[in-house]
N, C-alpha and C positions, 0 to 999 in steps of 0.2 A: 386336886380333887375338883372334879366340876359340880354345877349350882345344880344339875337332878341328882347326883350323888349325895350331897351336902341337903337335897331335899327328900331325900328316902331315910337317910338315917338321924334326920330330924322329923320325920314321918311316925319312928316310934316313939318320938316325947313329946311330952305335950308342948300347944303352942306353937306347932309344925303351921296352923294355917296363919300366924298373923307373920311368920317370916319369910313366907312365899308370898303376903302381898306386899311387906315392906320390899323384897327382892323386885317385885312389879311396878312398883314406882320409882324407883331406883333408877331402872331401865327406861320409864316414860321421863323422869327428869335427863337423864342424858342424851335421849332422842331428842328431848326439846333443847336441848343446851348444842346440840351437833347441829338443827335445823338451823338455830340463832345464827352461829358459825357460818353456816355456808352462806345463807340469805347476805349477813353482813360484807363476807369478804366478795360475794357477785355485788353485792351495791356498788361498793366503795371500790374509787379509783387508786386507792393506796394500801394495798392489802395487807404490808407489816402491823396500819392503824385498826382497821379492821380485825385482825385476828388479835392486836392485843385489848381491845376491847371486848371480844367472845371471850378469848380466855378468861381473863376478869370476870365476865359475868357469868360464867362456868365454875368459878372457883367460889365465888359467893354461894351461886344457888346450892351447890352442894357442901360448901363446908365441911366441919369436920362431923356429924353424922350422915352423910351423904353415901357412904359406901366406901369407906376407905378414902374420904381426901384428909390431904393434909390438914395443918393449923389454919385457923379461920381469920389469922392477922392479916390487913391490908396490906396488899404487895408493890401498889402503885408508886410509892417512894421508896427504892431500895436505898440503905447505903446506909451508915452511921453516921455521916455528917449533916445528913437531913433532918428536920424534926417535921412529926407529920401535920398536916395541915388542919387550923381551925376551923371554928363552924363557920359556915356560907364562905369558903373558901374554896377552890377551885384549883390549887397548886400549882397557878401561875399568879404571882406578885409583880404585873406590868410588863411590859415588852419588855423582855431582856435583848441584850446590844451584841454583839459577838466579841468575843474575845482578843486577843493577840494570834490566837492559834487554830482562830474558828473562823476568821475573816477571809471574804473573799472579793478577787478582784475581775471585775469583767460580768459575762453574763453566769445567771444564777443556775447552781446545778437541776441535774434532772428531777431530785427530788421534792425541790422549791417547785417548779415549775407543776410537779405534781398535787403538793400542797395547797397553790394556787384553785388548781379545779374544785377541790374537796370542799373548800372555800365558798367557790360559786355555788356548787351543789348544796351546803348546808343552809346558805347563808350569812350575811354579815354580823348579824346579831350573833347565833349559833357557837354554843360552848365546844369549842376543839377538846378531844378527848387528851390524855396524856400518853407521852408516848413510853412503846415494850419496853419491861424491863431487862434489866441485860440476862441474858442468857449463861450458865454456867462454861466456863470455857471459851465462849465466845468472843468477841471484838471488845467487847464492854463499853466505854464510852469514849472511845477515840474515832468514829463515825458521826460528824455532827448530820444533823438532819435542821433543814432550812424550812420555816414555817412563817407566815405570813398572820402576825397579828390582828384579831378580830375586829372591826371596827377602827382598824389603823393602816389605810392601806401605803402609805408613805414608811412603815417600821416595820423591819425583818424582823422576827424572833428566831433566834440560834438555840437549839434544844440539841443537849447530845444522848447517845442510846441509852445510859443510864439513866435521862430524867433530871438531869442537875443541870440549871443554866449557868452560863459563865458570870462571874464575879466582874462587877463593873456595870453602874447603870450609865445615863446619860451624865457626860460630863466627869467619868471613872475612867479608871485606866483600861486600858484597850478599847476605849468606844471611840467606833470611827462608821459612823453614818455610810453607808451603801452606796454609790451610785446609781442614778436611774437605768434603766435599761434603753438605749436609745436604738432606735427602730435600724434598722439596715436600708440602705436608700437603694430603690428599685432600679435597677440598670436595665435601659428602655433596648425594646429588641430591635437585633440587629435588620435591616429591611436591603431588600435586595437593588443593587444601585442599579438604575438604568442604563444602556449605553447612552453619551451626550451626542445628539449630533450636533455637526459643523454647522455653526452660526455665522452670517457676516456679523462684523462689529457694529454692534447698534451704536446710533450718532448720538451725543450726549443733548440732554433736554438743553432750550436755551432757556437760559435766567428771566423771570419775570420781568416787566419792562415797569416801571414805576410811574407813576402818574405824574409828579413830578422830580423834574431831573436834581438829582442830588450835589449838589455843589463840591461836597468833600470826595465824592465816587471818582467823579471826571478830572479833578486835579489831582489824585493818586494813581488814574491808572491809564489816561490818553496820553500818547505820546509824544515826549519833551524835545523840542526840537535842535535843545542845545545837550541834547546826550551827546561825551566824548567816551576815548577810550578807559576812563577813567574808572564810569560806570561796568566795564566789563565785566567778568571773572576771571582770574587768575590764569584759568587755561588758556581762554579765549584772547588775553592779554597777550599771552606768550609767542599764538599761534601770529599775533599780528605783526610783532615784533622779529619773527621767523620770514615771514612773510617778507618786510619789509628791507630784511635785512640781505636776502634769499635771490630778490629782483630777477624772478626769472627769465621775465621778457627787455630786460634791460631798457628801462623808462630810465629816460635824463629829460625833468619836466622840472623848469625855474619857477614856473609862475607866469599870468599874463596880470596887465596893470588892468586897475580899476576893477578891483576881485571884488563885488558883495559882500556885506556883513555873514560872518561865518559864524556867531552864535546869539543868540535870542531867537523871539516870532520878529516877524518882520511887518510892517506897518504895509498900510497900502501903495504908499509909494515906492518902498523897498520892493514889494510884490511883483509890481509892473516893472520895475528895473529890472528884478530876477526872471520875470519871463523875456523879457525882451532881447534879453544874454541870451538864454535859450533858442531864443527863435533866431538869434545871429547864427548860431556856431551852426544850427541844425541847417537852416537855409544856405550857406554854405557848403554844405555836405549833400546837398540836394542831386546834386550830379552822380556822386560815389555813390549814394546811399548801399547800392550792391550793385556786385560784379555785372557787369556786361558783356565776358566775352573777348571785350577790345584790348584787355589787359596782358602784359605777359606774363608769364607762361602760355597764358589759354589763348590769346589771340592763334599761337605757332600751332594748335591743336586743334584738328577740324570738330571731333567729338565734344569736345567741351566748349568750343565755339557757339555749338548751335545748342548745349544742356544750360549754358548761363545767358544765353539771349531768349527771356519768357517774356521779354515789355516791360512796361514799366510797373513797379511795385502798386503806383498809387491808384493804377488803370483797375489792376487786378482783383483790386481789396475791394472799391469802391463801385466798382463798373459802369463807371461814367455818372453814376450820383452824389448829392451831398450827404456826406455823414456828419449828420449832427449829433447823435447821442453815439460813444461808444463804450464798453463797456472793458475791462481786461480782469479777467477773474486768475488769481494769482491760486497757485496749488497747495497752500498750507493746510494744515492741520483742522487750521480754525473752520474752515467753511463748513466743516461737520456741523449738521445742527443749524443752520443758519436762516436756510429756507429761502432764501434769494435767487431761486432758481427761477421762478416765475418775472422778478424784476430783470434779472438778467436777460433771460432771452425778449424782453420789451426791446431792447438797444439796436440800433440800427448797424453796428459790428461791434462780434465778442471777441477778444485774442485771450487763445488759450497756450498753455507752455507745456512742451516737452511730452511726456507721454499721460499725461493725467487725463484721467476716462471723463465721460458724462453715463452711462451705464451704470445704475443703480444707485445714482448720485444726483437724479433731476431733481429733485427737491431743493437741494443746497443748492447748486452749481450749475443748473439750468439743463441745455440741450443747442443749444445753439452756438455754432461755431464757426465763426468767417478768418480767422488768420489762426496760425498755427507757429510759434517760434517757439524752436528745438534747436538744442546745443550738440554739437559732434556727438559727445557720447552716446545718444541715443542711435545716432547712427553707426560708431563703429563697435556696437556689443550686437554678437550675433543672435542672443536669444531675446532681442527685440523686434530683430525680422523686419525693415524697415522697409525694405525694398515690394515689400509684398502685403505688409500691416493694413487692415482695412480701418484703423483708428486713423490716420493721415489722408483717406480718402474726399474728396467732396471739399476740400480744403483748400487754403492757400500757404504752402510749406515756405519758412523764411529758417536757415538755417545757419549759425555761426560757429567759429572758433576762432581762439584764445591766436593772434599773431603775434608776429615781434614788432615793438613799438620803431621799429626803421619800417616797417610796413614796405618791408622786403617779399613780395609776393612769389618770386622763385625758392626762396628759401622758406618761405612758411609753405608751398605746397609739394615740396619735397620731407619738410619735416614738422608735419601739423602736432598742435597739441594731441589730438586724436585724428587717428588717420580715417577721416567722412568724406573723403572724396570718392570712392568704387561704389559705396553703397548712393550716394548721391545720384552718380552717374546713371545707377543701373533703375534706380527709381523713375529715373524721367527718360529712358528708354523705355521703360515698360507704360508708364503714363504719361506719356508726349503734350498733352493737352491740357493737363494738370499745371498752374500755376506755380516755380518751387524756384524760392531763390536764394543766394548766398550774400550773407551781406558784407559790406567790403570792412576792412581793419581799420581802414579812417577813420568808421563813426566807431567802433567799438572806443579807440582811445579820446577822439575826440570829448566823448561825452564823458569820459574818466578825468580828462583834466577838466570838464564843468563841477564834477564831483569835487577834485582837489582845491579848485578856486574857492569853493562854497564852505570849504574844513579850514579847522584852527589847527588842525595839525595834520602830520602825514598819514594820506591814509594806505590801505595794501596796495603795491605796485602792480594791478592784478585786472583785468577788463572788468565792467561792472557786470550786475548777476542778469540773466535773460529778464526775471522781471523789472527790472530798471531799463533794461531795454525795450523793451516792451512799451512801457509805460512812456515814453520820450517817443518814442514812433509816434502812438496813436492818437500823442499834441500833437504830432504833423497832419497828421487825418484825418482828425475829425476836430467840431466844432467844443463839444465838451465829452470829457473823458471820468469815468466813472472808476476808481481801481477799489477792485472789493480784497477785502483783509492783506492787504501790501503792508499796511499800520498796524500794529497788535490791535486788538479791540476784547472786549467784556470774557471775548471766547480764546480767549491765549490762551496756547498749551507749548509745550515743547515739540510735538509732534508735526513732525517735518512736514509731511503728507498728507492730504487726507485720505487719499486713497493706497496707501502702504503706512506698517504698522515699524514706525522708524522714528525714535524720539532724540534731538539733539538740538543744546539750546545755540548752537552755533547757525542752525537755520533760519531765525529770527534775528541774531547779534552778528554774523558771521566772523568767519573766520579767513578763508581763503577770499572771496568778495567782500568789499568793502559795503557789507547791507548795512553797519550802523549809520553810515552818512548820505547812503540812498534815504534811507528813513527817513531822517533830517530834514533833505533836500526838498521830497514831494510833502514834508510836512508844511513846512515854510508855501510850497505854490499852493496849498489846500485851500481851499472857500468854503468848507462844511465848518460845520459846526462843532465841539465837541462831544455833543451830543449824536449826531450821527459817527461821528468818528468814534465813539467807543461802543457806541449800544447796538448800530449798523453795520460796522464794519466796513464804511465806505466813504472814500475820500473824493470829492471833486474837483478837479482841473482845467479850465480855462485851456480851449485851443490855442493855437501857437500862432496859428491864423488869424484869428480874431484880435488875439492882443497885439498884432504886430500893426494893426491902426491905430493906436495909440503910443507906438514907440518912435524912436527917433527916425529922422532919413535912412542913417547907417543900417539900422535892424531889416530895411524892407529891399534892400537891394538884392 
């Protein structure tokens, strides 16, 4: 029966009009109790909270004369195990802790996360309502819901949909403090790589140069003039004893009498004793120094008669002047960085070795070039191109190879270490006027047994390396002689070259040349200091000329 039905047939008894206005507020109390309702569940970010707070205040306003609601007992603590809460009491007695079965691990669910805002939006202070009661049939209280205690923001409260917190406060069973929530670290965006272009290799900065010279620097690190094999490694050890044992040019070398002290520095007297050795063997050799021509094989050969008759070596270098400063810039590694390119080219002749550029290296390594000494190899690899190379140009070409110590000249020019005889040939057909010589096998060993006389032990059976040779010419030639990084110095590296990217510490120690006891050697005739020797790079040497007035009769003949 509807309410105009139930108001017509209360229409004929009396009292009809005060039940059609209790009927009219009935209807305005539950408009306002629906209005409450919607307002609160659009407020609130957590709309189970909100709607069990409308209900509630839906179930108050109308009670039990309201129109048919139920019993007017409070609903907010369901359950028999609960008693309800006293006066100024709020029905929550302190942060409750979670349980064994309400704990969780990691980050907090969506609904913490939600409780969180509700939080910000109330405020810190602000009484949280209590949470819906369970629903008949529904989940009951096996859905915890994660709430964030007022005024405690380090303490979770665990509340399940019934309203009952778990048993166990701080320091009860099942309490186990939460974890923080730690942030996620931002993984930086990925950026589009550029293509690199080809770089030459920048040269390494050189080391500050100290004001004053460090006494413990230069005795750890200029070089010991009584280095033996001993200091080796292991490898480099092996290769010499390979070497030695190997004797591929077959040296039978006793010894000459009256050999030089062969380890410590050597005093001043010692000094001028060991150049004057020097300047014997080498004045001696003055005639051979290189082929002429007159020689056989090449005398019987018209073409090679006239490619090894260029004059004389000392004509060609010097061009009828005195060379007093010369310089021989050695091709290691180290001259990277150096910047001695300007003191170099000051010298009055620079001898440079083998194919080492000046082109893009005038800074280190200068620009100027008056002799040029290259070993076979370079001339018999094709993709050197020697015959045509415009690096050998404008120069004076001195070129060697490795002979048999019989200084058997048919037989080494039939079976050279490297075969640099065609390409030699064809060089000085095409540049006829070009200075280019070959130097004879005499000085090669002769100056190997000055090396063996000066050693305490044996060294590789092996010609010395082109910078030892080098270095022993240009005492013949000039007045004083300048050898830049021949000696380790501040700028040691293993790197072979400095213009190719080739690291092997057998370049500085050797292996196949005997470079530990060339070291030695021009250590001993040095006149610097060790301070330029380590921090320069540059070792000075007393011509062969000069000190040959102060040596005996014998030395000058």
């Amino acid at each position: 029966m509807g309410l105009w039905e139930m108001a017509c047939q209360r229409r004929r008894a009396p009292g009809w009009r005060l039940f059609l206005v209790a009927c009219f507020l009935s209807w305005l109390l539950a408009l306002a109790a629906v209005c409450l309702l919607l307002g609160d569940v659009k407020r609130d970010t957590y709309a189970p909270a909100a709607l069990s707070r409308s209900l509630g205040a839906v179930t108050r306003l109308l009670g039990s004369g309201g129109g048919g609601g139920g019993g007017g007992a409070d609903r907010r603590y369901p359950g028999p195990s609960r008693k309800p809460p006293s006066a100024g009491d709020d029905g929550f007695r302190g942060p409750a802790r979670p349980g064994p079965a309400e704990s969780f691990v990691g980050n907090p669910p969506r609904a913490l996360l939600l409780a969180d805002q509700e939080e910000r939006r109330l405020g810190a202070g602000a009484e949280l309502s209590p949470p819906p009661p369970a629903e008949a049939g529904g989940e009951g209280g096996d859905r915890p819901v994660f709430r964030r205690a007022p005024g405690r923001s380090g303490v979770l409260k665990v509340v399940s949909r019934d309203g009952v917190a778990p048993a166990g406060g701080p320091g009860g069973k099942g309490w186990a403090r939460p974890r923080p929530q730690q942030p996620r670290p931002q993984q930086p965006r990925p950026r589009h790589r550029q293509p690199r272009r080809p770089q030459r290799r920048a040269a390494p900065r050189p080391a500050p140069r100290p004001a004053a010279w460090p006494r413990a620097v230069h005795a750890a690190g200029v070089w010991d003039e009584g280095t033996g094999s001993r200091q080796l490694s292991p490898r480099l050890q092996r290769a010499r004893e390979k070497y030695i044992e190997q004797n591929k040019h077959g040296v039978r070398y006793a010894g000459a009498a009256g050999r030089p002290p062969s380890t410590g520095p050597l005093s001043a007297a010692g000094r001028r004793d060991l150049l004057c050795l020097v300047a014997e063997r080498v004045t001696a050799l003055r005639s051979t120094l290189t082929l002429g021509g007159s020689e056989p094989p090449f005398s019987a050969m018209g073409a090679w008669r006239e490619a090894l008759d260029a004059g004389g070596l000392e004509r060609a270098v010097s061009g009828g002047r005195s060379l007093e400063r010369c310089a021989v810039v050695s091709s290691a590694g180290a001259m990277l960085g150096s910047g001695l390119g300007r003191e170099i080219d000051a010298h009055d002749a620079v001898l440079r070795f083998n194919a080492a550029p000046t082109e893009h290296f005038e800074k280190d390594v200068g620009t100027k070039t008056t002799i040029r000494l290259v070993n076979s190899q370079i001339l018999a690899r094709p993709q050197n191109n020697f015959s045509r190379s415009t690096l050998y140009r404008d120069v004076t070409l001195l070129v060697w190879d490795p002979a048999p110590y019989s200084l058997n000249l048919t037989q080494w020019f039939h079976d050279p270490d490297y075969n640099f005889f065609p390409a030699f040939l064809r060089r000085r057909q095409r540049h006829p006027t070009q200075p280019a010589f070959v130097l004879h096998p005499a000085y090669l060993w002769r100056i190997w047994e000055l090396l063996q006389d000066s050693a305490s032990e044996h060294i590789q059976p092996n010609p010395p390396s082109s910078g030892f040779l080098g270095v022993v010419l240009m005492m013949w030639l000039c007045d004083e002689v300048n050898v830049y990084e021949f000696l380790p110095s501040r700028r040691r590296t293993d790197l072979c070259h400095y213009h190719e990217d080739y690291t092997d510490r057998a370049c500085t120690e050797g292996a196949y040349h005997p470079l530990l006891y060339e070291k030695n050697f021009v250590k001993r005739l040095s006149t610097s200091s060790d301070h330029d020797l380590f921090w320069a790079g540059r070792a000075t040497l007393p011509g062969l000329r000069r000190a040959m007035e102060s040596c005996p009769p014998r030395a000058r003949q």
